[in-house]
C-alpha positions, 0 to 999 in steps of 0.5 A: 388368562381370560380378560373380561371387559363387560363381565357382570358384577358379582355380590362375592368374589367368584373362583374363577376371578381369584384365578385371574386376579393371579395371572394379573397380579403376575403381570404386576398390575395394580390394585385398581387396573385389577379392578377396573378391569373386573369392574370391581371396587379398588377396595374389594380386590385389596381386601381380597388379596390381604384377606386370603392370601398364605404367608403373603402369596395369592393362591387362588385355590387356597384363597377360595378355600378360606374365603368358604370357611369364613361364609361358613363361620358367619353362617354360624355365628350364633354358635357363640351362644350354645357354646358359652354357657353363660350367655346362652343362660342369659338369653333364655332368661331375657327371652322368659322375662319377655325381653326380644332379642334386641333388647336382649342384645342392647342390654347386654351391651348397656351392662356390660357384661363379658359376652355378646351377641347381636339381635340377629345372631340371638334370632339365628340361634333361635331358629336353628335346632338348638334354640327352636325350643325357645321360640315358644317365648318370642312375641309372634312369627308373623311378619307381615301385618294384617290387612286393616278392615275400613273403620266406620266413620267417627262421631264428631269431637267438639273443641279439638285442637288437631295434631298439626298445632301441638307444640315442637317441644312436644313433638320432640319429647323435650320435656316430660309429662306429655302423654297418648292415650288409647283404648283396646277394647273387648272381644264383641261378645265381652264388655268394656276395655282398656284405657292405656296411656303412654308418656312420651319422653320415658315410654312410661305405660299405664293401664286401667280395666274400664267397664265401659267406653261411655265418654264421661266415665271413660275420662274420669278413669284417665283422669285418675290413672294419671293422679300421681303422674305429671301430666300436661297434655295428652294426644288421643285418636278420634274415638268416640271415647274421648269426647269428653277430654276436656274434663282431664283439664289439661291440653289435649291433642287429635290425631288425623282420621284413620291416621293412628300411626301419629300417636305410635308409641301407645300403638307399640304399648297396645302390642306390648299388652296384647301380647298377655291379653290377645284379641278376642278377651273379654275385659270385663273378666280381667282383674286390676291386679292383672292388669298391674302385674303386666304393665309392670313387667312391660315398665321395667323392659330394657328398650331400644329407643330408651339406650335399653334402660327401662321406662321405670328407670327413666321416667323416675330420673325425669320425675315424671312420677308423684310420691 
């Protein structure tokens, strides 16, 4: 037997450590002389032992065995998925409805239905040769974001009151009918944008096709998109767009220059819209009902930060909606 005094900790229990926790269970030594000695946690060796031993006895050959067959099965467990065929009908289905494989796997578990799946394991599947021909549905495959250009200097917004004094009841979503607006604007050989707004309890969104980004006509759009909502105050970055806020006769609040992450529950709800309307589109060939048809399937998406029920769905329970 081989004793190691300064022997460097490995992330999985190695083969040759399983021959020596034998030899040291044979000389009855305990859970944590064991480990102190393999410099390992108590739990890690009790584990092991329990985990992989054969009618109660610790072989090492055998416990290396199991122990490669279950990495083997973690590896594959999103096999569950092409081997139930009710699950993986389901998941396609909330792939083709625009749903990622978090919301897939939180609604899964929110209904309450007979199987389940991870996020993780709805990606692995995803990528391995069964699923590759459905990632054609998933949201994009880049996974580091683009570098941002430097943004030119904004024209000065009288009687803002800055984020820092907005309410802590605001802040902290308690009450409904807060909202953050932004604009997504047309390619620069297109006209005009989107005015989009996002309230902040219900993650509700709304969008209107606006032809021009002038300040007074851009107001009085939001103004009448929010006409059958509560509204209270709404929180805008610093475009020239929204210098005429005051007009909407409600409180409003500005986020920091070049700081468009305070507001970033309308930046996930601009995400959510390019996704059916890249960058590069021109607005002004874009119809209302267009429009209207794509915030309706964002609207009734399960999501994360709402327990996976749907903006509709809470936004109707908060009342935030006028009939």
């Amino acid at each position: 037997m081989v004793l190691y005094s300064c022997m460097k900790k490995a992330k999985k229990i190695t083969r040759r450590e399983r021959f020596d926790i034998r030899d040291m269970l044979d000389l009855h030594w305990s859970y944590r002389k064991i480990a102190k000695q393999l410099e390992r946690s108590p739990n890690t060796i009790a584990q092991e032992v329990l985990n992989n031993s054969t009618n109660g006895y610790y072989d090492p050959v055998k416990a290396d065995a199991k122990a490669r067959v279950k990495r083997r099965g973690t590896r594959l467990k999103w096999r569950k998925i092409e081997d139930d065929p009710a699950m993986k009908k389901y998941v396609i289905q909330g792939l083709k409805k625009h749903w990622n494989p978090d919301e897939i796997a939180g609604a899964m578990l929110e209904n309450r239905l007979p199987f389940r799946a991870s996020k993780t394991t709805i990606y692995d599947w995803l990528y391995s040769a069964w699923g590759q021909q459905h990632c054609k549905y998933l949201y994009s495959h880049r996974y580091r974001p683009r570098k941002q250009k430097p943004k030119k200097a904004r024209v000065l917004i009288l009687n803002r009151t800055p984020l820092q004094l907005r309410p802590q009841e605001i802040n902290e979503r308690i009450h409904p009918g807060h909202w953050e607006a932004d604009a997504i604007v047309s390619a620069k050989s297109g006209k005009g944008g989107v005015a989009v707004a996002q309230e902040r309890k219900s993650r509700l969104l709304a969008a209107k096709i606006v032809r021009t980004l002038k300040p007074k006509p851009y107001a009085q759009k939001i103004k009448r998109m929010l006409k059958d909502k509560i509204a209270l105050s709404m929180t805008f970055d610093n475009g020239i767009e929204n210098r005429n806020h005051q007009d909407l006769g409600i409180d409003t609040f500005f986020c920091d220059p070049y700081s468009s992450w305070q507001k970033g529950g309308i930046e996930n709800g601009n995400k959510m819209i390019r996704r059916y309307l890249p960058k590069g589109t021109d607005f002004s060939k874009v119809k209302q009902r267009q429009m209207d048809k794509i915030i309706n399937i964002i609207n009734q998406k399960p999501r994360r930060s709402l327990g996976y029920k749907s903006a509709l769905a809470v936004a109707r329970a908060e009342g935030v909606l006028v009939y």
